[in-house]
N, C-alpha and C positions, 0 to 999 in steps of 0.2 A: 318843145320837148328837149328834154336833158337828158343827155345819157355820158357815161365815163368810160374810157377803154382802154387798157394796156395794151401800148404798141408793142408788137412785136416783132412788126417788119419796117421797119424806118427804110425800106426802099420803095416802095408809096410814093410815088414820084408827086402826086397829086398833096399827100400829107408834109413832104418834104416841103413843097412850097407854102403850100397855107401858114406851117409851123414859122417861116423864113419870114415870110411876112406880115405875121405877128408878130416876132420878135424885131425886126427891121422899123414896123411903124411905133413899138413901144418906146426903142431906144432913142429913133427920133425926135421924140414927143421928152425926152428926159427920165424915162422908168431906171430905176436903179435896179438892173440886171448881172449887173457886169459888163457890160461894156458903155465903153464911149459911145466908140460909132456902131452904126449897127453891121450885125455879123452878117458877110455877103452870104447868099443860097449855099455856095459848096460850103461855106465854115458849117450853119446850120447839119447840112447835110453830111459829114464827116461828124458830125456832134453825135446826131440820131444814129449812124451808125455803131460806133463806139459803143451807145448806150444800150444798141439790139445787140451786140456779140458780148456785153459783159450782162446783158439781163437772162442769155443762156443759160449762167451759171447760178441767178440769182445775187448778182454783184450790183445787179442795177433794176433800177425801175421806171420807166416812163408814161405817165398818165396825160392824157387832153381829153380835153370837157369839150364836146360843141352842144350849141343850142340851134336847132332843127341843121339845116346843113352848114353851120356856120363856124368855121375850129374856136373856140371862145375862150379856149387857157390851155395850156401845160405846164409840167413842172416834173422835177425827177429826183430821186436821191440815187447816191452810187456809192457802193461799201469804200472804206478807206484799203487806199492798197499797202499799207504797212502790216506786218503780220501781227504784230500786237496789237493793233486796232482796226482786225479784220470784223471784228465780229460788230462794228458800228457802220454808218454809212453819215454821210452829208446829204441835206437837202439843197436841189438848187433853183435855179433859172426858173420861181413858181408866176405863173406870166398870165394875165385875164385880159382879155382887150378891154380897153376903155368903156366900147359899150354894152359890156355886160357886167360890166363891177358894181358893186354892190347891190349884187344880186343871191348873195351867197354861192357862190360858186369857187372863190378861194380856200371856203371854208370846205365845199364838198370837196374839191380837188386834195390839199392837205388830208382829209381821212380818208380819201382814196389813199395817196399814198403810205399814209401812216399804216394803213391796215394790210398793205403791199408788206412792210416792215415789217411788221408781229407776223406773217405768213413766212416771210424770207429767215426768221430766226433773229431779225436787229436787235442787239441788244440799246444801244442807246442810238437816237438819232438827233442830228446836230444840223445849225443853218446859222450863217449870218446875212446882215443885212445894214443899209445904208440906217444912219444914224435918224436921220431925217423922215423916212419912210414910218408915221405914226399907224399907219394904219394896218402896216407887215406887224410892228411889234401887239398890236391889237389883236391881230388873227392869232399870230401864236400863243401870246397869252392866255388867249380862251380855251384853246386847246391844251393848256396844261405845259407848252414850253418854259423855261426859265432861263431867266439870264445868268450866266456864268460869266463873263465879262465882256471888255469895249478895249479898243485901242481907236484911242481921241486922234481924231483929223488923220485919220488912216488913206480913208477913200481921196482920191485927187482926177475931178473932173474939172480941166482946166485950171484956174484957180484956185474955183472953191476946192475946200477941204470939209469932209462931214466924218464922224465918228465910224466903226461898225462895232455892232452890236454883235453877242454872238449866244444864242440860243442852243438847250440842249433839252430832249424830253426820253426818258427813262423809260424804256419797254419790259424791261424785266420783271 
């Protein structure tokens, strides 16, 4: 069973963790999220909350997908805090665990969110992503994303150096 929910209470002490330890075993594993190492419980958990007091406003939005009791992704956008570029947001941290990927569930997660967006009034919504990651630039592409540009060997994990990409899709 699949179901999607907007959190709204990131004090869920039970969701706090699931969330922490999904994102903990991704980054271990090399997902390109944003971080190196993985984010401890309180980072997570400072995260979540940030995202429940600015989705008050509709400034933010947090989606997880679980399949029967199992948390299997999340992902979230958050309006840009510049006033000129209030009226857009960023998508971020869109996360599936391993064993539910390619399941379609990146793609349901992503129109969850996107449809968060046309509800919130977004007018454009934007994401980047690890150069290397073909299968992030596959999702969004099917979704109507477009590339607006790259800064080459941006990302620096250890050594390596990989491009980011930076995608934008047009709600208006």
């Amino acid at each position: 069973m699949l179901r999607a929910v907007d959190i709204g209470n990131a004090e869920d002490l039970s969701f706090v963790k699931n969330a922490a330890q999904l994102l903990q075993e991704l980054v271990s594993n090399g997902a390109a999220i944003g971080w190196v190492d993985p984010p401890s419980t309180e980072e997570v958990a400072s995260l979540l909350r940030e995202l429940a007091i600015a989705s008050e406003n509709s400034d933010a939005c947090l989606i997880a997908i679980w399949v029967d009791q199992d948390l299997a992704g999340v992902g979230y956008w958050r309006r840009y805090n510049r006033p000129t570029h209030h009226p857009h947001a960023d998508i971020e941290k869109v996360a599936i665990d391993p064993r539910y990927q390619g399941r379609g569930l990146g793609h349901q997660l992503m129109n969850q969110l996107i449809s968060a967006a046309i509800n919130a009034g977004i007018e454009v919504l934007t994401l980047d992503f690890r150069g290397d990651n073909t299968r992030a630039a596959k999702l969004y592409k099917s979704l109507g994303f477009t590339e607006y540009g790259r800064l080459p060997r941006f990302v620096a994990v250890g050594n390596a150096r990989y491009d980011t990409i930076f995608y934008a899709l047009d709600l208006r």
